[in-house]
C-alpha positions as CSV (number, residue, x, y, z in Angstrom):
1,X,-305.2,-42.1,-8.9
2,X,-305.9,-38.9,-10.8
3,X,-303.5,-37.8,-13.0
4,X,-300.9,-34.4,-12.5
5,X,-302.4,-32.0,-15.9
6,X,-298.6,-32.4,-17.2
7,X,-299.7,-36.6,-17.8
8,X,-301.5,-36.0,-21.3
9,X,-302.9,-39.1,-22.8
10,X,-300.5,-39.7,-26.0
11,X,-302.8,-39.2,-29.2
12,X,-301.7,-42.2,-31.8
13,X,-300.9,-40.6,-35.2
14,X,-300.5,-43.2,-38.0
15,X,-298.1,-46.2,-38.1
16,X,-294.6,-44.3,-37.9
17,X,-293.1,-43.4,-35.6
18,X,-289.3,-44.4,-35.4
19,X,-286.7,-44.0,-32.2
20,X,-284.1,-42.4,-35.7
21,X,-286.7,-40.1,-36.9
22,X,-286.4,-38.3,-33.7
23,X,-283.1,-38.1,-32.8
24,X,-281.8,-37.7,-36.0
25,X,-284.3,-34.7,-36.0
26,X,-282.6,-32.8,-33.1
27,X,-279.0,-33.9,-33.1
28,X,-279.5,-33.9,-37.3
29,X,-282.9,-32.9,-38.9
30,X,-282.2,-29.7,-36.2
31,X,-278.9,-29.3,-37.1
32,X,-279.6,-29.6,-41.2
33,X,-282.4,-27.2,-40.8
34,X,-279.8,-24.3,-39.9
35,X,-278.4,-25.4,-43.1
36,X,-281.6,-24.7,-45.3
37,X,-284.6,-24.0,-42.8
38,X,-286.4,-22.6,-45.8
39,X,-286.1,-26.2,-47.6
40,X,-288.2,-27.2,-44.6
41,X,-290.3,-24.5,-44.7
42,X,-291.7,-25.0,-47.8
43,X,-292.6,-28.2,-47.4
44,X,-294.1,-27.4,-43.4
45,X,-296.3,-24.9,-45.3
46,X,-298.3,-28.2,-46.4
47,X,-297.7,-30.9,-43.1
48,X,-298.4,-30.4,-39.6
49,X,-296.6,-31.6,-36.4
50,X,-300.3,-32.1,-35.1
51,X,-301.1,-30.4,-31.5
52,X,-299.1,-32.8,-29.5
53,X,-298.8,-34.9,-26.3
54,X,-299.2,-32.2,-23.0
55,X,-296.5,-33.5,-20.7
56,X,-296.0,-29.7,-18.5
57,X,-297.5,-29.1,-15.3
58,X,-300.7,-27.1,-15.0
59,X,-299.2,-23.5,-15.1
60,X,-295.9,-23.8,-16.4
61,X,-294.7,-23.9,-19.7
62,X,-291.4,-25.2,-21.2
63,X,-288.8,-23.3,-21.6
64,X,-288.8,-20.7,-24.7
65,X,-286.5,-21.5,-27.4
66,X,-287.0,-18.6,-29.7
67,X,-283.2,-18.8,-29.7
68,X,-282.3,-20.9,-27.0
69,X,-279.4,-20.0,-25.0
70,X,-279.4,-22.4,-22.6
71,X,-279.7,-26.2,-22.1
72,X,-282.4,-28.7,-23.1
73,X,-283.4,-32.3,-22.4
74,X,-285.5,-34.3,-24.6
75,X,-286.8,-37.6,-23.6
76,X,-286.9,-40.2,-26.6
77,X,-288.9,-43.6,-26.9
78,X,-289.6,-46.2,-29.1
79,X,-292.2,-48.2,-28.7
80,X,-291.9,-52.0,-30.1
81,X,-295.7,-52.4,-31.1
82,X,-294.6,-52.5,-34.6
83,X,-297.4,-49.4,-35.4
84,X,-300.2,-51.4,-36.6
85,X,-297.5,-52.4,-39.0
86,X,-298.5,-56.0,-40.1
87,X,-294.9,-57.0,-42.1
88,X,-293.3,-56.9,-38.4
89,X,-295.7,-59.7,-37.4
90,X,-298.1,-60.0,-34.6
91,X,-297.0,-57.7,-31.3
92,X,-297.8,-57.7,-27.8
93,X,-297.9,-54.8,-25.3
94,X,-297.2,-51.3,-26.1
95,X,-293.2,-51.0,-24.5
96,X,-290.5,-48.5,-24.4
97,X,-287.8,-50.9,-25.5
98,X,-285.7,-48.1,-26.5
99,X,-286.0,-45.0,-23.6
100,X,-282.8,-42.5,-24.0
101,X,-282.4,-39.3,-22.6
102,X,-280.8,-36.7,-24.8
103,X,-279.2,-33.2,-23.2
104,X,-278.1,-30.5,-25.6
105,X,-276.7,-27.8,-24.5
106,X,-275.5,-24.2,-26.9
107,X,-273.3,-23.6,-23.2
108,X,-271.0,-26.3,-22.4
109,X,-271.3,-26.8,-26.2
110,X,-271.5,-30.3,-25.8
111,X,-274.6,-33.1,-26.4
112,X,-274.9,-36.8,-24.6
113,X,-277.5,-39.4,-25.4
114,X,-278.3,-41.7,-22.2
115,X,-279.6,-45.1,-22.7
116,X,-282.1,-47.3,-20.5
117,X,-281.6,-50.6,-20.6
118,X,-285.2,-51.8,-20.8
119,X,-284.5,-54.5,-18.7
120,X,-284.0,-52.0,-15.3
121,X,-286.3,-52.1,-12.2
122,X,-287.4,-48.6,-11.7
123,X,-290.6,-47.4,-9.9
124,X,-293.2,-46.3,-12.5
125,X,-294.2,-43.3,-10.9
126,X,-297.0,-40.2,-11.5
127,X,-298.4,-42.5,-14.3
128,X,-302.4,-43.1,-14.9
129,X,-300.9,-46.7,-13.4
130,X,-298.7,-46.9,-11.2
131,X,-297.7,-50.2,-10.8
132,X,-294.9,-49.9,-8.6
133,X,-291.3,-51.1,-9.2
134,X,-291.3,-52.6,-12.8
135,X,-289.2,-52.9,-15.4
136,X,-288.6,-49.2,-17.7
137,X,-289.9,-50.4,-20.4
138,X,-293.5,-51.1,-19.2
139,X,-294.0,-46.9,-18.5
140,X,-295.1,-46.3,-21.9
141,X,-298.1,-49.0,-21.3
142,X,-299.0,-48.1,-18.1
143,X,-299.2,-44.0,-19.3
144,X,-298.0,-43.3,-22.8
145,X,-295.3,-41.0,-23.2
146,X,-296.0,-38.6,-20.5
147,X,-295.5,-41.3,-18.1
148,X,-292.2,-42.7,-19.3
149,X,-291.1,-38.6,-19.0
150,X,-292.4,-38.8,-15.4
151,X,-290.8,-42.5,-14.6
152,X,-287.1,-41.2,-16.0
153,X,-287.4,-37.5,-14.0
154,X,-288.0,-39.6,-10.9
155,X,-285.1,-41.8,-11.6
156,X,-282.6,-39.0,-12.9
157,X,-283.3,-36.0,-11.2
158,X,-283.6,-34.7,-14.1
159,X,-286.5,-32.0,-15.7
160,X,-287.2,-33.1,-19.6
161,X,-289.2,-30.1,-21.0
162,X,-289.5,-32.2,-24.5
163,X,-290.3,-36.1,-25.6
164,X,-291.1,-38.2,-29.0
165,X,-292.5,-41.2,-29.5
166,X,-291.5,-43.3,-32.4
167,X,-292.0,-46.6,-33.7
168,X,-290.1,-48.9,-36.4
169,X,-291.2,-47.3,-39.7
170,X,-289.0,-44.5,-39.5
171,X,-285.7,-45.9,-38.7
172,X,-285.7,-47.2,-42.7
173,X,-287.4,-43.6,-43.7
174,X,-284.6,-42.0,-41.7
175,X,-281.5,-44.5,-42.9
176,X,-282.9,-43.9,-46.5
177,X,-283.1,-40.4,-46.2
178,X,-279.6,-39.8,-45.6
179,X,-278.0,-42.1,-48.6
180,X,-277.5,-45.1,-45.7
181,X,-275.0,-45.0,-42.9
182,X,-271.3,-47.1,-42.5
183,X,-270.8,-49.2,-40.0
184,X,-268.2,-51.9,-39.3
185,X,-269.1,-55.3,-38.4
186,X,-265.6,-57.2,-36.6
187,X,-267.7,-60.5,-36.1
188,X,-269.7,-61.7,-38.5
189,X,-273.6,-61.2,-37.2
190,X,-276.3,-64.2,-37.8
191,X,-279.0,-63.6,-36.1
192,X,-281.2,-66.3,-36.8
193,X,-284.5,-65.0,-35.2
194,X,-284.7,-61.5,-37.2
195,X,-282.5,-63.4,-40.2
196,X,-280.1,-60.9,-40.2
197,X,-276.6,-62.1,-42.1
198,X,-274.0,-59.9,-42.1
199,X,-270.1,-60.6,-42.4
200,X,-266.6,-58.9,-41.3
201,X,-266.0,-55.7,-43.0
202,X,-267.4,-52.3,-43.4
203,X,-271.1,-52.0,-44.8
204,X,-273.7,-49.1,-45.7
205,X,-276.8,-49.9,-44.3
206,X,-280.5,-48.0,-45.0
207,X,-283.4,-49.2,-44.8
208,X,-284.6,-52.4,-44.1
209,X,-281.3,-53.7,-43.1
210,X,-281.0,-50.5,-40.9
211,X,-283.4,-51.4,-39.1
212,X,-282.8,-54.6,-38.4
213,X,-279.0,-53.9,-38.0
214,X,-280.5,-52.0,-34.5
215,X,-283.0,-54.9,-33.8
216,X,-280.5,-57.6,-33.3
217,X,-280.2,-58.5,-29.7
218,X,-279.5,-62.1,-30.7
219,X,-276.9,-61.6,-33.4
220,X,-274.4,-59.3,-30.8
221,X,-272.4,-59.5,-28.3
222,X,-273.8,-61.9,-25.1
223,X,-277.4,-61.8,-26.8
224,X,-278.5,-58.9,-24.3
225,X,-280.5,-56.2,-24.8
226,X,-277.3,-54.1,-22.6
227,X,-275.2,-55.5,-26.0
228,X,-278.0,-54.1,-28.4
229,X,-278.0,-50.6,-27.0
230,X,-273.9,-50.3,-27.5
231,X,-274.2,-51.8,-31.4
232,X,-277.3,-49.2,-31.4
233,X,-274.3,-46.3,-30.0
234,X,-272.3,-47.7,-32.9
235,X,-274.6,-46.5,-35.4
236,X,-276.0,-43.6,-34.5
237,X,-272.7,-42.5,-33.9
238,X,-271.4,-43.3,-37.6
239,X,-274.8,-41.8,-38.4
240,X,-273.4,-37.9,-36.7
241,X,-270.1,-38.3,-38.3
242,X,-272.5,-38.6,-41.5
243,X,-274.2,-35.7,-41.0
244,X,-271.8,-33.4,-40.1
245,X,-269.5,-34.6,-42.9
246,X,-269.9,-35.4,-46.9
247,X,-271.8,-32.1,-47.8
248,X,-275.2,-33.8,-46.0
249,X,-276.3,-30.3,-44.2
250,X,-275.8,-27.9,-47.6
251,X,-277.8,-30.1,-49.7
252,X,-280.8,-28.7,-49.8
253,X,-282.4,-32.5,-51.3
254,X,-281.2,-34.1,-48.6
255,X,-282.5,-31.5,-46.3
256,X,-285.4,-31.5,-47.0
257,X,-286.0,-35.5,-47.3
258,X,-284.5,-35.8,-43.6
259,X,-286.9,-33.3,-43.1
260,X,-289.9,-34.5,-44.0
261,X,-289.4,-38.4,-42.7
262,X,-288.7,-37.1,-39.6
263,X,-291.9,-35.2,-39.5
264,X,-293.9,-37.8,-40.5
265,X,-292.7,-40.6,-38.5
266,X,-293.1,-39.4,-34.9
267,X,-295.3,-38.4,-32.4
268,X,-294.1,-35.2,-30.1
269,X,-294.7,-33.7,-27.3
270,X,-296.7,-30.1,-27.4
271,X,-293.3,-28.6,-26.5
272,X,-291.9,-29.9,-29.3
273,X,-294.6,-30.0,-32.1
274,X,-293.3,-27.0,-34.3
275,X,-290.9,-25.8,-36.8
276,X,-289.6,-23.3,-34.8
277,X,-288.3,-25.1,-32.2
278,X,-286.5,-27.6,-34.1
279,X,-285.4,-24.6,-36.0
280,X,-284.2,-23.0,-32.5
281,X,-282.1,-25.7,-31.4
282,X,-280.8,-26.4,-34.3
283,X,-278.8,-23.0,-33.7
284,X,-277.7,-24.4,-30.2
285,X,-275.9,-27.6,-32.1
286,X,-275.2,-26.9,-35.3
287,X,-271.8,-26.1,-33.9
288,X,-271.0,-28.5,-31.2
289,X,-268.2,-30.9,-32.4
290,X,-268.2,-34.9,-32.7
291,X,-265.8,-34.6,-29.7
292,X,-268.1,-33.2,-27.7
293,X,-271.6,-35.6,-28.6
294,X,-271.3,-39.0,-26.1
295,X,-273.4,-42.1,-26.0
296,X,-273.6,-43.8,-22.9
297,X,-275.6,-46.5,-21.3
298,X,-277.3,-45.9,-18.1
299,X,-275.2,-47.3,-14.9
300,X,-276.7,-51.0,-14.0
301,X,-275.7,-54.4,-13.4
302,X,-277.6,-58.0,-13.2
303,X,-279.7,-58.6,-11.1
304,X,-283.3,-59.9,-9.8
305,X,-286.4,-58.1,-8.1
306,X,-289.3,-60.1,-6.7
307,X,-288.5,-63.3,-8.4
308,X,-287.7,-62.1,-12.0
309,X,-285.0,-61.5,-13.3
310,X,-284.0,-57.9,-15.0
311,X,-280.6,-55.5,-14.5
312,X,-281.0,-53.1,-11.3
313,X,-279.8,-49.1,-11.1
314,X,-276.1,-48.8,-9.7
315,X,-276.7,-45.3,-7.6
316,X,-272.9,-44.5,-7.0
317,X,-272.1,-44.5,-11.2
318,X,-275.6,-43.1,-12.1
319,X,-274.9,-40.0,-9.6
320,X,-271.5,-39.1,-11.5
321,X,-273.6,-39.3,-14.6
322,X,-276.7,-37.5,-13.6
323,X,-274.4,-34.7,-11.6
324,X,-272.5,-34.0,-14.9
325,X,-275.5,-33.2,-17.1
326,X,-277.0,-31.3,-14.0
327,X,-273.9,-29.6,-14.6
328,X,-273.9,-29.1,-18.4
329,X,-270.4,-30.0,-18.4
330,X,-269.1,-31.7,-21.4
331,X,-268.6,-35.7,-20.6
332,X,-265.7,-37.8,-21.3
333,X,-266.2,-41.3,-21.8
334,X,-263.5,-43.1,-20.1
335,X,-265.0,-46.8,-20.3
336,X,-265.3,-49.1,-23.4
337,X,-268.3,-49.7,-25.2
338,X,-270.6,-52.1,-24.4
339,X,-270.9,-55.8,-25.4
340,X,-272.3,-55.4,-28.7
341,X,-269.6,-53.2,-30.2
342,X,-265.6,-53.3,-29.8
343,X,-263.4,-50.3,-29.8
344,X,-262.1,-48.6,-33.1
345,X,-260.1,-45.8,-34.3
346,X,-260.5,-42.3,-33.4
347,X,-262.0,-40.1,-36.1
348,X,-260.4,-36.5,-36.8
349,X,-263.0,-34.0,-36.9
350,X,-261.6,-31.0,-39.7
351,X,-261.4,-27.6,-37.9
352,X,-264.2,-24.9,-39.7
353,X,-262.5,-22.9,-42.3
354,X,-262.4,-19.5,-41.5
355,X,-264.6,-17.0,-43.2
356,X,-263.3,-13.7,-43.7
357,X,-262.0,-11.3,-40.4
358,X,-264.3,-10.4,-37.9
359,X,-264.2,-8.6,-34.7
360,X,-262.4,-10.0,-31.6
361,X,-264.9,-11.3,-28.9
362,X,-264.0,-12.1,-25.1
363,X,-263.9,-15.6,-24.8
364,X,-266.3,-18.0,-23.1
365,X,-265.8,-19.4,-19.9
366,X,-264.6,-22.6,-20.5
367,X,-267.3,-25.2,-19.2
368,X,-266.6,-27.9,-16.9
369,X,-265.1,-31.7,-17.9
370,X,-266.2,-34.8,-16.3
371,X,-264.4,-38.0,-16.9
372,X,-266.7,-40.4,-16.3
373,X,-266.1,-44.1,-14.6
374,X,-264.9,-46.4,-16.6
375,X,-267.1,-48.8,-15.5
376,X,-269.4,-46.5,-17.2
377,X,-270.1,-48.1,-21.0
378,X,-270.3,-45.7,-24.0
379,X,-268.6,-43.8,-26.8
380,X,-267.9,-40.7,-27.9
381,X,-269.3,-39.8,-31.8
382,X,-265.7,-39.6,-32.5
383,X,-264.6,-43.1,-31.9
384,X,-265.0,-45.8,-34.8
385,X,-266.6,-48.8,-32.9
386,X,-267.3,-51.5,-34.5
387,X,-270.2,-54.8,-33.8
388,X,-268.9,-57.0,-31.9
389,X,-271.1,-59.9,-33.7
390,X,-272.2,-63.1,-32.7
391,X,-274.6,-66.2,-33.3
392,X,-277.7,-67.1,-31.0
């Protein structure tokens, strides 16, 4: 079938490009270039985003975000080829086994990160092939990028006017970048088919071990990939507490490093490709508060389809959950995290320290809450989770 003009074929661009580089890039790089865009600058004067992957319809273009003032969703996915990478050994097909769908908003004031398991039977729809119902994480090979943005709109309801693809490189370019990230393991982790060792107790992790820290499927929780994605909330929400702590966004050093290994370890979309909108939304996030960033794992249970088996959509949950970003309302996580991490303490974020008077302004309306289900898995960046490790 012929494909709809917003489809682009996916241009590769070197060997890395890393599911960290890009979030970290619009919930951090974004949000450390308000801090020093000219630290970017300077160095973008020399590098280019490239032109980009077309995923708009013929006609329509994405939302401007001079200064956005409204809200955005970016489709992220990490593809598991290794690159062309030879240290991560021989690799199959081209898969999304990471697909998460991130919604900012500068109105509700609030951001939430919404992970696929790869695992899920979706159709693969509006793709160059379009296989039918198959698991998520075969869009990316049956389209490239534009048709894992078209597969997760069908699902969602959702319109994503932005998407990255990324591969492992970047996640130690990223880690390293920002002087590692803490987490805390409660069970010790072996993982004996990535040989990962790690025992009870807290631990900053960058690079290498970073990377295979969000690997492990084995080495957490029941060995799923479901358990992955909640030890992979664990860390990128110790990696936000990070960045909007310990001085990271008015060093202009570190700045510019998460800068510059988030630039060259990803592949955008053409709605995405520039400075200037990273720049932009960095404006819309810069002041959104740990409280109010969630990680949560897309509604789905066991189950099997034609014979195989895989984890299949629950409608009822993912409706509450789809509704509320529809919404822009700022979500609650009421559930506990998934298998791979346990809950942990709650972490204080420090109220900005006022700078000088200014003039009284009529306050906002207050945006909308949604508690989710609890049978709704996740965490908010606030909470202190820690890996719930195990041995397979």
């Amino acid at each position: 079938m012929d494909i709809p003009a917003r489809h682009g074929r996916l241009p590769r661009r070197g060997a890395a490009k890393p599911i960290l580089g890009v979030i970290a890039s619009v919930l951090g790089v974004a949000l450390a270039s308000t801090g020093s865009v000219a630290a970017i600058a300077a160095w973008q004067l020399s590098q280019d985003f490239g032109e980009g992957v077309v995923i708009e319809s013929e006609g329509e273009a994405p939302p401007s975000v001079g200064a956005i003032d409204g809200p955005v969703n970016i489709l992220l996915v990490g593809s598991d080829s290794g690159g062309g990478n030879a240290s991560y050994g021989e690799r199959g097909e081209n898969l999304n086994d990471v697909t998460i769908l991130l919604h900012i908003s500068p109105v509700s004031h609030s951001a939430i990160a919404v992970s696929f398991p790869r695992d899920m039977f979706v159709p693969i729809s509006g793709c160059k092939s379009s296989p039918g119902t198959r698991k998520i994480n075969e869009a990316l090979y049956n389209g490239g990028l534009a048709c894992a943005v078209s597969t997760v709109e069908a699902l969602t309801g959702q319109n994503i006017g932005y998407a990255a693809q990324i591969e492992f490189d970047g996640v130690i370019a990223m880690s390293d970048a920002v002087g590692g990230v803490k987490v805390c393991v409660a069970e010790p982790i072996h993982d004996l088919q990535i040989h990962l060792d790690m025992e009870v107790g807290e631990h900053t992790i960058g690079g290498w071990t970073a990377l295979q820290f969000l690997r492990s499927r084995h080495g957490v929780g029941d060995g799923s990939d479901t358990g992955r994605i909640s030890n992979q909330q664990l860390f990128l929400s110790a990696l936000m507490r990070k960045i909007k702590s310990e001085g990271t966004l008015t060093n202009p050093l570190t700045v510019y490093a998460i800068a510059k290994a988030a630039a060259t370890n990803m592949t955008l979309s053409s709605s995405l490709s520039s400075l200037d909108t990273m720049a932009s939304m960095a404006f819309a996030v810069k002041d959104i508060p740990l409280k109010n960033i969630a990680f949560v794992t897309y509604p789905s249970g066991s189950g099997t389809f034609n014979g195989q088996n895989g984890v299949l959509p629950r409608p009822g949950d993912a409706k509450v959950l789809m509704d509320a970003i529809k919404a822009d309302a700022q979500i609650v996580v009421t559930g506990q995290p998934g298998g791979g991490a346990v809950a942990g303490d709650h972490v204080d974020e420090p109220e900005p320290t006022p700078t000088g008077s200014a003039p009284p302004t009529i306050a906002p309306e207050a945006p909308d809450v949604v508690k989710l289900p609890s049978t709704i898995s996740g965490q908010q960046a606030t909470e202190k989770t820690c890996t719930n490790g195990n041995t397979f």
